[in-house]
MOPAC internal coordinates of N, CA, C and O (Angstrom, degrees):
PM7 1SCF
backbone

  N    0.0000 0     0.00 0     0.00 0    0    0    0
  C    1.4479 1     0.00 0     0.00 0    1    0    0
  C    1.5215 1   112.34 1     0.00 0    2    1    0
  O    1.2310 1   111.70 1   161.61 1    3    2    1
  N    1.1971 1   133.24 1   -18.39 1    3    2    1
  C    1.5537 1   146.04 1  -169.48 1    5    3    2
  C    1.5705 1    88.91 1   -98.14 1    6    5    3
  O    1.2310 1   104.31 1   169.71 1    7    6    5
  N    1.1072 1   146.55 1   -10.29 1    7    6    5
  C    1.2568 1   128.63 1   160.85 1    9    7    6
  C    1.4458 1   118.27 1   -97.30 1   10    9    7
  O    1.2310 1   118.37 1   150.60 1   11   10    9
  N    1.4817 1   120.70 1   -29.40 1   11   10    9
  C    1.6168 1   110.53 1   169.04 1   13   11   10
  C    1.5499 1   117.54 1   -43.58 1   14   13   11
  O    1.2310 1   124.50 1   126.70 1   15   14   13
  N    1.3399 1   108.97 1   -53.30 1   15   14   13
  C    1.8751 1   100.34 1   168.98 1   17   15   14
  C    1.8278 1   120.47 1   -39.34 1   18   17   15
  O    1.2310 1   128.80 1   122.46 1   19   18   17
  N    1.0759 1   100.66 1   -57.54 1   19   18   17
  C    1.2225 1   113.69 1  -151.91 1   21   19   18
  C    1.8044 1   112.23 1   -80.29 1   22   21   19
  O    1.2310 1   134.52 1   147.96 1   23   22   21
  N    1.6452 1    89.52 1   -32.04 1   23   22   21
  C    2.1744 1    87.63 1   160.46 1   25   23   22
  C    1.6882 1    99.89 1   -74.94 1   26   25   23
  O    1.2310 1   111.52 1   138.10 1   27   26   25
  N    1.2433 1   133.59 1   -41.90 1   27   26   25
  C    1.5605 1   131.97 1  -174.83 1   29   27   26
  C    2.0012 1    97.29 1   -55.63 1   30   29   27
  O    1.2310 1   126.74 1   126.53 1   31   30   29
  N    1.3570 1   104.64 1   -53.47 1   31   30   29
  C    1.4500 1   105.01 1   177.17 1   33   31   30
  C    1.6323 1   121.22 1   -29.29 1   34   33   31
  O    1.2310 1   128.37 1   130.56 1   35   34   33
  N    1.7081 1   101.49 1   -49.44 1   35   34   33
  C    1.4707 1   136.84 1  -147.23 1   37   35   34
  C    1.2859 1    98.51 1   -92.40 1   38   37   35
  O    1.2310 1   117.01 1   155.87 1   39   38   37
  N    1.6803 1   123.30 1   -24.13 1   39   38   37
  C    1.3393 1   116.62 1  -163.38 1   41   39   38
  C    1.6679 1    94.15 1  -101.59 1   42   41   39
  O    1.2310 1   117.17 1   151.05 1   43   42   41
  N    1.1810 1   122.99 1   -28.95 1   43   42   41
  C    1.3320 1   137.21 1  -162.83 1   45   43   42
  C    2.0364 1    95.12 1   -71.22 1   46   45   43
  O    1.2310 1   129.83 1   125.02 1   47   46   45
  N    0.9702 1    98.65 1   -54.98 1   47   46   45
  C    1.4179 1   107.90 1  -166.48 1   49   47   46
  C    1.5971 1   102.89 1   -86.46 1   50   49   47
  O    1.2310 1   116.40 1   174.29 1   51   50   49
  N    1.3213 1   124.45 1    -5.71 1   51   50   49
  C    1.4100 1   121.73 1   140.22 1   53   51   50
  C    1.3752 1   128.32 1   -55.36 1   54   53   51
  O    1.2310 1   120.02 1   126.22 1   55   54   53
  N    1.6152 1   117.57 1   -53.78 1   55   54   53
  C    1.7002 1   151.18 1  -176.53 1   57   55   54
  C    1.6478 1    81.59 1   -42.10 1   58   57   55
  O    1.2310 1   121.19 1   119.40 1   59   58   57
  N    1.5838 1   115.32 1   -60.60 1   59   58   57
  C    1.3535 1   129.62 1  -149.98 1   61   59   58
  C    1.1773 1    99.85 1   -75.29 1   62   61   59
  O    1.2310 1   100.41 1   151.43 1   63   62   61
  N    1.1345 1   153.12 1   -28.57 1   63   62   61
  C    1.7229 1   137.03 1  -176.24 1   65   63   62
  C    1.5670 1    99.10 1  -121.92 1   66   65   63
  O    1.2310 1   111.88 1  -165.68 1   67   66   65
  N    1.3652 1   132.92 1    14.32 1   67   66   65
  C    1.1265 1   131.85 1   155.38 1   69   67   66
  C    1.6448 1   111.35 1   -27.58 1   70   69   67
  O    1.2310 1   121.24 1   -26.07 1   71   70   69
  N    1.3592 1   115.23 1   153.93 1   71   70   69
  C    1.3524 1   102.73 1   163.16 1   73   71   70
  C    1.6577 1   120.19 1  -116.69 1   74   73   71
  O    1.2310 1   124.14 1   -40.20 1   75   74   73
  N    1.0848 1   109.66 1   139.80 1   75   74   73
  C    1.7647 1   124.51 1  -150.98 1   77   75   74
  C    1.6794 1   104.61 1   -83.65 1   78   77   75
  O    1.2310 1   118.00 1   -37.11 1   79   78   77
  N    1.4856 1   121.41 1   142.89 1   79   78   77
  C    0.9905 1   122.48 1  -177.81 1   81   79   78
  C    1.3993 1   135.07 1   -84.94 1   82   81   79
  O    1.2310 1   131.82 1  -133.05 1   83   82   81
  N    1.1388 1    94.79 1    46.95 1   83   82   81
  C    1.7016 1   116.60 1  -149.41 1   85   83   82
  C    2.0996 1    90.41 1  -113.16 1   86   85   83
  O    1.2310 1   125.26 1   -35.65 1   87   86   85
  N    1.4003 1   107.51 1   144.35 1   87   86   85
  C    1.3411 1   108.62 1   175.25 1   89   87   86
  C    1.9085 1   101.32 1   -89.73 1   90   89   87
  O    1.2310 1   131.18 1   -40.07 1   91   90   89
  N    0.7571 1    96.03 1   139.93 1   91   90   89
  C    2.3081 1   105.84 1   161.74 1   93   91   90
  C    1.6986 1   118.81 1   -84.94 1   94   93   91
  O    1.2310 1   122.56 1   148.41 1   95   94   93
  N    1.4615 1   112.71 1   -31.59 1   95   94   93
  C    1.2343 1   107.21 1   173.17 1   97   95   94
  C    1.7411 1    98.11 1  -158.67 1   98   97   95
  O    1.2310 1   136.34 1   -33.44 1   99   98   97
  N    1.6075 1    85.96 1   146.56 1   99   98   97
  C    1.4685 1   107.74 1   172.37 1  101   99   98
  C    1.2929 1   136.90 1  -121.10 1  102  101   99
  O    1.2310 1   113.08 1   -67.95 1  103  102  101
  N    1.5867 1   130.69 1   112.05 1  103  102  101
  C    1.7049 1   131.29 1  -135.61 1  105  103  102
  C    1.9212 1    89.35 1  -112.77 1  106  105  103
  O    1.2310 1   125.10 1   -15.67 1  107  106  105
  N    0.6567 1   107.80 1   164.33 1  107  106  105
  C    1.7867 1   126.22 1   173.12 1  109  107  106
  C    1.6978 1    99.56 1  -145.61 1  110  109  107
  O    1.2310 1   127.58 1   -65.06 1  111  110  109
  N    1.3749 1   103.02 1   114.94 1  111  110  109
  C    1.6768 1    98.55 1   155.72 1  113  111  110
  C    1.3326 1   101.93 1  -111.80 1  114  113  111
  O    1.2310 1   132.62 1   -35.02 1  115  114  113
  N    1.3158 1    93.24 1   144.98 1  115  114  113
  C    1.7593 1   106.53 1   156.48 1  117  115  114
  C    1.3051 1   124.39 1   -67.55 1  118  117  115
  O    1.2310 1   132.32 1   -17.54 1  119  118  117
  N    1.8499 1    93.82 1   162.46 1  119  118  117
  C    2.0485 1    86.28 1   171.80 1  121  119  118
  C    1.4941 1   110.45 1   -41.59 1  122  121  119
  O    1.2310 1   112.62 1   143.76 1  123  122  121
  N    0.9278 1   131.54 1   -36.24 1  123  122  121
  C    1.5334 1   119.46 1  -151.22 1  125  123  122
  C    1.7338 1   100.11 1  -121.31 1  126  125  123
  O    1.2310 1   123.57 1  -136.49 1  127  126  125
  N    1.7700 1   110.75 1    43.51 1  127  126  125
  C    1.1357 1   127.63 1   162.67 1  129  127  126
  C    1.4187 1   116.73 1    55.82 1  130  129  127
  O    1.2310 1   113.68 1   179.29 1  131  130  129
  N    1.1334 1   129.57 1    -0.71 1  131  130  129
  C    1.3416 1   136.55 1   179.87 1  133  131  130
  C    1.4817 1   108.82 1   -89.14 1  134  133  131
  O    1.2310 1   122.75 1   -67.26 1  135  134  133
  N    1.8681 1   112.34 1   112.74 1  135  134  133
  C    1.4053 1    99.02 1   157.20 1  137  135  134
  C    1.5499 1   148.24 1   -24.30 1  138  137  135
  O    1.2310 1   126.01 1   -52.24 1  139  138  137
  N    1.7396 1   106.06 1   127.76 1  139  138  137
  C    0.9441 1    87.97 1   171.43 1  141  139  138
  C    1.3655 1   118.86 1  -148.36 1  142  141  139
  O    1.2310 1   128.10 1  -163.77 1  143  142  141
  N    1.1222 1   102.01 1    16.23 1  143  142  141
  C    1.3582 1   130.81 1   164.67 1  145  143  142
  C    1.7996 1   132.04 1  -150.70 1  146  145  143
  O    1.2310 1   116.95 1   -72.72 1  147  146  145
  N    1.3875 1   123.41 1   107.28 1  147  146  145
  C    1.4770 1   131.46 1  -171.39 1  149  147  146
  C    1.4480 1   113.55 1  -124.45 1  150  149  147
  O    1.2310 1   117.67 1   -93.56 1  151  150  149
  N    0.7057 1   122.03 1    86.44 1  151  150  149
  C    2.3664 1   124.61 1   174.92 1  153  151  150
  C    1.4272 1    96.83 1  -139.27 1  154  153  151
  O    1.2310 1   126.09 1   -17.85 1  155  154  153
  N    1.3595 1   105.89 1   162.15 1  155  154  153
  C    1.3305 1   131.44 1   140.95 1  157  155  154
  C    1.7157 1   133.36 1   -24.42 1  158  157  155
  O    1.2310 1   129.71 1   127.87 1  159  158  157
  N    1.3345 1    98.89 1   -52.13 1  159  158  157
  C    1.7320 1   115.19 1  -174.08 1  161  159  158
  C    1.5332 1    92.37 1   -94.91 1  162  161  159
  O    1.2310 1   125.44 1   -36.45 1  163  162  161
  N    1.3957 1   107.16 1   143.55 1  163  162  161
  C    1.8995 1   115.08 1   146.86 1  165  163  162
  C    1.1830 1   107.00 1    -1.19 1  166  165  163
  O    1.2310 1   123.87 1    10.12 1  167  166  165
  N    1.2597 1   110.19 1  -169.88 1  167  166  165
  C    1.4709 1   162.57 1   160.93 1  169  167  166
  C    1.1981 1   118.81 1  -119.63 1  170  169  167
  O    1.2310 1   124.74 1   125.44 1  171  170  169
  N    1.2945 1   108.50 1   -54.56 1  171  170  169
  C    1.5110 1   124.90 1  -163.77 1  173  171  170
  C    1.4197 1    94.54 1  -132.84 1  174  173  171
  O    1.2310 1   125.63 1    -9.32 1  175  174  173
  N    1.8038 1   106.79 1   170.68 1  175  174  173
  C    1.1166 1   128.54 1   166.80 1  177  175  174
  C    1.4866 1   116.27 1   -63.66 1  178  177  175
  O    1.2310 1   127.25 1   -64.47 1  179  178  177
  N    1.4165 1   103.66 1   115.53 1  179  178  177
  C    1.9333 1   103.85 1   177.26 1  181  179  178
  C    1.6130 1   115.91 1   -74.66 1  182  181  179
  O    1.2310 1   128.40 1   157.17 1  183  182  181
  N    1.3571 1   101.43 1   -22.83 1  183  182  181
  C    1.2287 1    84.42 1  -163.50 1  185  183  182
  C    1.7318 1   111.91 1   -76.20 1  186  185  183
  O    1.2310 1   121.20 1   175.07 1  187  186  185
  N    1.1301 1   115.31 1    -4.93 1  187  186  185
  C    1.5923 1   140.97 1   178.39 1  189  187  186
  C    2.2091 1    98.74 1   -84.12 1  190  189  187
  O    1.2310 1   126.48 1   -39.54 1  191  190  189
  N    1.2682 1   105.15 1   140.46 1  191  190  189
  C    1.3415 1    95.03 1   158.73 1  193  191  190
  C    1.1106 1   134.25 1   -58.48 1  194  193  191
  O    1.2310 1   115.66 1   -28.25 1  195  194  193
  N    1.3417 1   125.85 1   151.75 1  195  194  193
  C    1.7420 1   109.25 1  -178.12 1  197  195  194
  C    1.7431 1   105.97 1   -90.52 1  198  197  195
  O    1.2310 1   112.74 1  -163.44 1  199  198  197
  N    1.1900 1   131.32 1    16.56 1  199  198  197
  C    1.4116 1   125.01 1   159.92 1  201  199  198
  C    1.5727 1    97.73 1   -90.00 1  202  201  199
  O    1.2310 1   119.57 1  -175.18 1  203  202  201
  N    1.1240 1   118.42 1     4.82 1  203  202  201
  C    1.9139 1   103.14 1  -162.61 1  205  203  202
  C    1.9631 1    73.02 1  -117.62 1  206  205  203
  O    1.2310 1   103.01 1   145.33 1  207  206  205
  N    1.2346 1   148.79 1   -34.67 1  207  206  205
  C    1.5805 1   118.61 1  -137.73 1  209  207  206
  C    1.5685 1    83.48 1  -138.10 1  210  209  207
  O    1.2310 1   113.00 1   169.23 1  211  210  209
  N    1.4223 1   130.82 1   -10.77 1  211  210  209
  C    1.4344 1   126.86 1   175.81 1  213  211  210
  C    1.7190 1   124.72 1   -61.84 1  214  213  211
  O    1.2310 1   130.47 1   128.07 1  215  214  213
  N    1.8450 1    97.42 1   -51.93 1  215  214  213
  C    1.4495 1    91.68 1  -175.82 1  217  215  214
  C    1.6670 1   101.83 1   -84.03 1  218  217  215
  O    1.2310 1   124.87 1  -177.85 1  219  218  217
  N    1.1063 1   108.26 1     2.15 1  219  218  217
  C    1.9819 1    95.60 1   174.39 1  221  219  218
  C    1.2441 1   107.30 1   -61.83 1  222  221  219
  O    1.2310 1   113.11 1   126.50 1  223  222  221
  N    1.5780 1   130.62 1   -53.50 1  223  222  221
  C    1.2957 1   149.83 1  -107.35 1  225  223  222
  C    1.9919 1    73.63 1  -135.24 1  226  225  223
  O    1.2310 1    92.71 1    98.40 1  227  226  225
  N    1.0155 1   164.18 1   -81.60 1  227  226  225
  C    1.5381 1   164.56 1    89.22 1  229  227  226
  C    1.2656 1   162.07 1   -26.09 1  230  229  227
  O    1.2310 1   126.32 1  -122.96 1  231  230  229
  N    1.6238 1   105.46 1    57.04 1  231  230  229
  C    1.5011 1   130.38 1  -138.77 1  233  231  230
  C    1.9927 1    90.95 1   -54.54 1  234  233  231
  O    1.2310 1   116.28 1   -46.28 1  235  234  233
  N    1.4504 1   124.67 1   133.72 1  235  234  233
  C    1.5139 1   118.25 1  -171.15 1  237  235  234
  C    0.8718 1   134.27 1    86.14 1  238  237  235
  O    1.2310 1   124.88 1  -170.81 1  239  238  237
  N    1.7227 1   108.23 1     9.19 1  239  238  237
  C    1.6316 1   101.10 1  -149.81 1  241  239  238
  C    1.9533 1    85.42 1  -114.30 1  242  241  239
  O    1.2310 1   127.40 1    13.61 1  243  242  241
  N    1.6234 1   103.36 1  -166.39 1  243  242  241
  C    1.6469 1   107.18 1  -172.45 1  245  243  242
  C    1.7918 1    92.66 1  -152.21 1  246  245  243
  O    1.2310 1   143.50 1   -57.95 1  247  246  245
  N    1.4019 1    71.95 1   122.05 1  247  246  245
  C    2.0275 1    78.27 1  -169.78 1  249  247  246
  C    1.8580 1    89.76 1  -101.07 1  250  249  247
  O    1.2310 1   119.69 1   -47.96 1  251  250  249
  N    1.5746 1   118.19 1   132.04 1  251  250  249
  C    1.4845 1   130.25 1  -167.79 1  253  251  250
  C    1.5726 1    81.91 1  -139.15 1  254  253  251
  O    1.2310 1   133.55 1   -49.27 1  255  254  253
  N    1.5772 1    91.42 1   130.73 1  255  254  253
  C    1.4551 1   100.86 1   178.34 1  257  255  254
  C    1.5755 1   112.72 1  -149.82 1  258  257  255
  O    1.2310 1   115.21 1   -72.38 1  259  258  257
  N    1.3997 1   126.70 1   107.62 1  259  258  257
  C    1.5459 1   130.96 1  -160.72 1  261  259  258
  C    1.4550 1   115.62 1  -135.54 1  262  261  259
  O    1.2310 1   120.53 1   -30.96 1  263  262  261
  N    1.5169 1   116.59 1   149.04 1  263  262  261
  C    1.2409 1   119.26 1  -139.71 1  265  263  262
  C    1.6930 1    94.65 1   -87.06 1  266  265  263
  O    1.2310 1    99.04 1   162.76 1  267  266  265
  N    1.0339 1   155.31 1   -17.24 1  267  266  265
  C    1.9998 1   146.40 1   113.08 1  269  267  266
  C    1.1413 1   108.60 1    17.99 1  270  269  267
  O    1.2310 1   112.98 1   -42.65 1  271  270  269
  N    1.0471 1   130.87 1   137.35 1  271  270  269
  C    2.1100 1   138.02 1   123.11 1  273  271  270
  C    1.3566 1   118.97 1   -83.28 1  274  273  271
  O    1.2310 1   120.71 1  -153.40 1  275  274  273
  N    1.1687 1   116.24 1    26.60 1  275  274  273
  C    1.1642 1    96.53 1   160.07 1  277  275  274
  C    1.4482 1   137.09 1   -77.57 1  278  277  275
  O    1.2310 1   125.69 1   -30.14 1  279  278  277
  N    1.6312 1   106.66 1   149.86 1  279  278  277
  C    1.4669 1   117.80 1  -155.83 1  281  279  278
  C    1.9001 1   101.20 1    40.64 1  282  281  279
  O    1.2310 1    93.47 1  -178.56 1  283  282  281
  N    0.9141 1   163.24 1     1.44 1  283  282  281
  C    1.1901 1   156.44 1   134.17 1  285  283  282
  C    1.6400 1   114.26 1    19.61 1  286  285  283
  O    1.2310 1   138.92 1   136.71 1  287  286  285
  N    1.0354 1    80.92 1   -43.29 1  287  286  285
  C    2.0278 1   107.73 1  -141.80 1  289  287  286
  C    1.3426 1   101.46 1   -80.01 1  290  289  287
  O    1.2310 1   114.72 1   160.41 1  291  290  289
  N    1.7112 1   127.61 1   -19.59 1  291  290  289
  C    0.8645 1   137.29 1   136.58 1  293  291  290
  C    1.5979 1   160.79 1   -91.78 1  294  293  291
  O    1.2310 1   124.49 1   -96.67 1  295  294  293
  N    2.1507 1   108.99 1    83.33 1  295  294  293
  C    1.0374 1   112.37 1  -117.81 1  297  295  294
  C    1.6756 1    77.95 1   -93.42 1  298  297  295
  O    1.2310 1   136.51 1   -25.78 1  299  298  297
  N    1.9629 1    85.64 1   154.22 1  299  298  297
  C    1.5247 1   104.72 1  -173.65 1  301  299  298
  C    2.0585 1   105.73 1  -118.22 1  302  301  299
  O    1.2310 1   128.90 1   -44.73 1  303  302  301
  N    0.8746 1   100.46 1   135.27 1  303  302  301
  C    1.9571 1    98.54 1   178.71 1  305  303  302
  C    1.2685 1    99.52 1  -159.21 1  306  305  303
  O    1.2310 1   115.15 1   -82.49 1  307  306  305
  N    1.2468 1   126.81 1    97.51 1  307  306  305
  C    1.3456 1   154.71 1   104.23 1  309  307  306
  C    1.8300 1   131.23 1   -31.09 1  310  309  307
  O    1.2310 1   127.87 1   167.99 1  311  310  309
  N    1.3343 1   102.45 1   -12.01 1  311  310  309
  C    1.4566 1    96.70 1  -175.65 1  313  311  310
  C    1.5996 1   112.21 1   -96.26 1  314  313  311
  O    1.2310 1   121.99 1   -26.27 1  315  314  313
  N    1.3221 1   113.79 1   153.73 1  315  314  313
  C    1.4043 1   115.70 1  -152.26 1  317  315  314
  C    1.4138 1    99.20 1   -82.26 1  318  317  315
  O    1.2310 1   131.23 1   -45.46 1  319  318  317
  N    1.4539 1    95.93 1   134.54 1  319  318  317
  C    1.7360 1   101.74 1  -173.72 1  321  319  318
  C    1.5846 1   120.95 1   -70.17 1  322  321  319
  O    1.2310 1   119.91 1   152.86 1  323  322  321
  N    1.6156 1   117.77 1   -27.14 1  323  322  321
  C    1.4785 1   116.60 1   154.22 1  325  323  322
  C    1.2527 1   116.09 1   -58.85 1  326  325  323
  O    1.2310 1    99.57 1   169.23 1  327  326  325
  N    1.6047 1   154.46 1   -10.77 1  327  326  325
  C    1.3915 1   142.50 1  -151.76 1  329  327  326
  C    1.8516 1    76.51 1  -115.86 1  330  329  327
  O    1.2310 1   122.39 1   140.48 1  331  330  329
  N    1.1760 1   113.03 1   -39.52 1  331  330  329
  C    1.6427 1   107.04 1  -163.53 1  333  331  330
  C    1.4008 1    96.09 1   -76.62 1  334  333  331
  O    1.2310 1    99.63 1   105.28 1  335  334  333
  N    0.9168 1   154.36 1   -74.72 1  335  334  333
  C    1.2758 1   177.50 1   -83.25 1  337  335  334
  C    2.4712 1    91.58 1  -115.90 1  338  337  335
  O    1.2310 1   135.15 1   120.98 1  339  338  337
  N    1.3179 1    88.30 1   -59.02 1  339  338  337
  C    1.1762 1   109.72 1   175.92 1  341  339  338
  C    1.3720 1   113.88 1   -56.41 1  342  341  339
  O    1.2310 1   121.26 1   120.28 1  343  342  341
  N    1.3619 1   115.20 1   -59.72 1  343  342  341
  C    1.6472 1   125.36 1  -169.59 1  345  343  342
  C    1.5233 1    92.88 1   -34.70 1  346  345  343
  O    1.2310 1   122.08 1   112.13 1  347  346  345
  N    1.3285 1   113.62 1   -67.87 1  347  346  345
  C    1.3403 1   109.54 1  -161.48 1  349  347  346
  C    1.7718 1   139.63 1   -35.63 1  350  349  347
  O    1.2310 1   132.56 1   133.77 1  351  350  349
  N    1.2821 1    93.34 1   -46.23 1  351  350  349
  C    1.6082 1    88.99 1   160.84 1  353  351  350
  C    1.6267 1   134.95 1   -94.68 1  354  353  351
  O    1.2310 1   134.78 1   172.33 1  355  354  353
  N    1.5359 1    89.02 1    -7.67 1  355  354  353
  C    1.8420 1    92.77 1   169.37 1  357  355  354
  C    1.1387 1   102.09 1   -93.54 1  358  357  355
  O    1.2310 1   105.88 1  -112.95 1  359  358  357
  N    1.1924 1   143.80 1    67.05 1  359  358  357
  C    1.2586 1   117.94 1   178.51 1  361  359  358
  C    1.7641 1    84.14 1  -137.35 1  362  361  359
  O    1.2310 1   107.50 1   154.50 1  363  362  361
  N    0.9327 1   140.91 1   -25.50 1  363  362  361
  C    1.7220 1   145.07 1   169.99 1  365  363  362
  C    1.6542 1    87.37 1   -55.20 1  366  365  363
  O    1.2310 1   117.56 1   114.10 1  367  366  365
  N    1.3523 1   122.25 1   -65.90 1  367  366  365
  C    1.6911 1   105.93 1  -155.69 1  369  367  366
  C    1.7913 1   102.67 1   -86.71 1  370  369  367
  O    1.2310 1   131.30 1  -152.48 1  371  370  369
  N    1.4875 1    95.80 1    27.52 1  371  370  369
  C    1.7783 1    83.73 1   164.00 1  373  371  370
  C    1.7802 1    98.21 1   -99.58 1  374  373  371
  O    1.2310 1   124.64 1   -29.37 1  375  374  373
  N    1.7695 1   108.70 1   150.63 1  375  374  373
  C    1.4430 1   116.68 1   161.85 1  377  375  374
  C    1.2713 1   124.24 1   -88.29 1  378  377  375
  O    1.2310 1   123.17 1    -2.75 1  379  378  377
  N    1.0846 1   111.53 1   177.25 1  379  378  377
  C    1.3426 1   123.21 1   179.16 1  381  379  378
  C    1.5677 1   115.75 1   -40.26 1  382  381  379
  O    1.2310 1   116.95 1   132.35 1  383  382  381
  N    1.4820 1   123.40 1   -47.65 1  383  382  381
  C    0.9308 1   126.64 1   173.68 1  385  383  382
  C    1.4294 1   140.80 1   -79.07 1  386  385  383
  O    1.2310 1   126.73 1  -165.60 1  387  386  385
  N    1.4420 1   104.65 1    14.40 1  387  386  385
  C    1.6347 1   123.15 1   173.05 1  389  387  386
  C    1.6300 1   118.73 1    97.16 1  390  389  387
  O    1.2310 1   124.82 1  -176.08 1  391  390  389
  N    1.9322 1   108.36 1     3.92 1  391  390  389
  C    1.1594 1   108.28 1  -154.58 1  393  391  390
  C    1.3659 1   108.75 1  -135.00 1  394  393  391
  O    1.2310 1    97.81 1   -23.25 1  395  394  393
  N    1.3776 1   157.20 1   156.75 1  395  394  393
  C    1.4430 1   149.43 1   163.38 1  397  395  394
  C    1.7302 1   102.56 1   -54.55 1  398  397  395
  O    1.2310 1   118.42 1   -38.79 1  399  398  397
  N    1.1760 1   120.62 1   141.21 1  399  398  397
  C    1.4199 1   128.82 1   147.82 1  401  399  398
  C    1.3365 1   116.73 1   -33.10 1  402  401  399
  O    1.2310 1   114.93 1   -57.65 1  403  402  401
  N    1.5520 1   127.21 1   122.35 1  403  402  401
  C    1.0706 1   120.20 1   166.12 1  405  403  402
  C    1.4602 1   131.74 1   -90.91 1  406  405  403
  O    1.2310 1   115.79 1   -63.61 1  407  406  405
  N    1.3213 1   125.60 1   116.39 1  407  406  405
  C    1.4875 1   142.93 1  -174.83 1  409  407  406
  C    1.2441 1   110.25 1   -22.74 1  410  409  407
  O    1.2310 1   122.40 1   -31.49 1  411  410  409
  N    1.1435 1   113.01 1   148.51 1  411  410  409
  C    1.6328 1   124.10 1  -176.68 1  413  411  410
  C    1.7903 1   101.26 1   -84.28 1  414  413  411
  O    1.2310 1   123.77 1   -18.87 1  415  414  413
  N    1.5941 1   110.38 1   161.13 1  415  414  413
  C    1.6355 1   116.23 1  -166.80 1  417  415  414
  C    1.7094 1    86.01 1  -127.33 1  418  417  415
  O    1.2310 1   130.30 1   -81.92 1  419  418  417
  N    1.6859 1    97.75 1    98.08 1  419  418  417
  C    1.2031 1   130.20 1   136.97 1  421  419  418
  C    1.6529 1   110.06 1     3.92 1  422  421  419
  O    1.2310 1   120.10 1   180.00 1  423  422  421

């Protein structure tokens, strides 16, 4: 009975320094591998896939995101504030395949 406390103790204070599934920094390279985006927050909407809200917001680009700050701290945004600004509501009438539905022939 003097050990039920003390594994509950042990499991609790495991829960507590667990490590969380949360990213610390988020990189965008361009086609041509050059940063162009480094902060804390997204780019894009997470809760959306990033093949569906990436090339809106950086058509070519490679969003790398790891649980570190390093260099973090120096945030970089290069991405064009109309494409970001935009992503957001086109991003429901994109399909599965990265693209608008194409119209029916009359």
């Amino acid at each position: 009975m003097i050990r039920t406390p003390y594994a509950a103790a042990a499991v609790l204070a495991a829960a507590f320094f667990s490590q969380s599934a949360a990213a610390a920094c988020y990189v965008v390279y361009g086609p041509d591998q050059d940063i162009v985006y480094r902060a804390p927050e997204p780019p894009v909407d997470m809760s959306y896939q990033i093949h569906q809200t990436l090339p809106l917001v950086a058509p070519g680009s490679t969003l790398v995101f790891s649980p570190d700050n390093h260099n973090c701290d120096l945030t970089v945004n290069k991405l064009p504030l109309a494409s970001a600004q935009g992503a957001a509501g086109s991003v429901g009438s994109v399909g599965v395949g990265g693209r608008p539905a194409r119209a029916d022939r009359g």
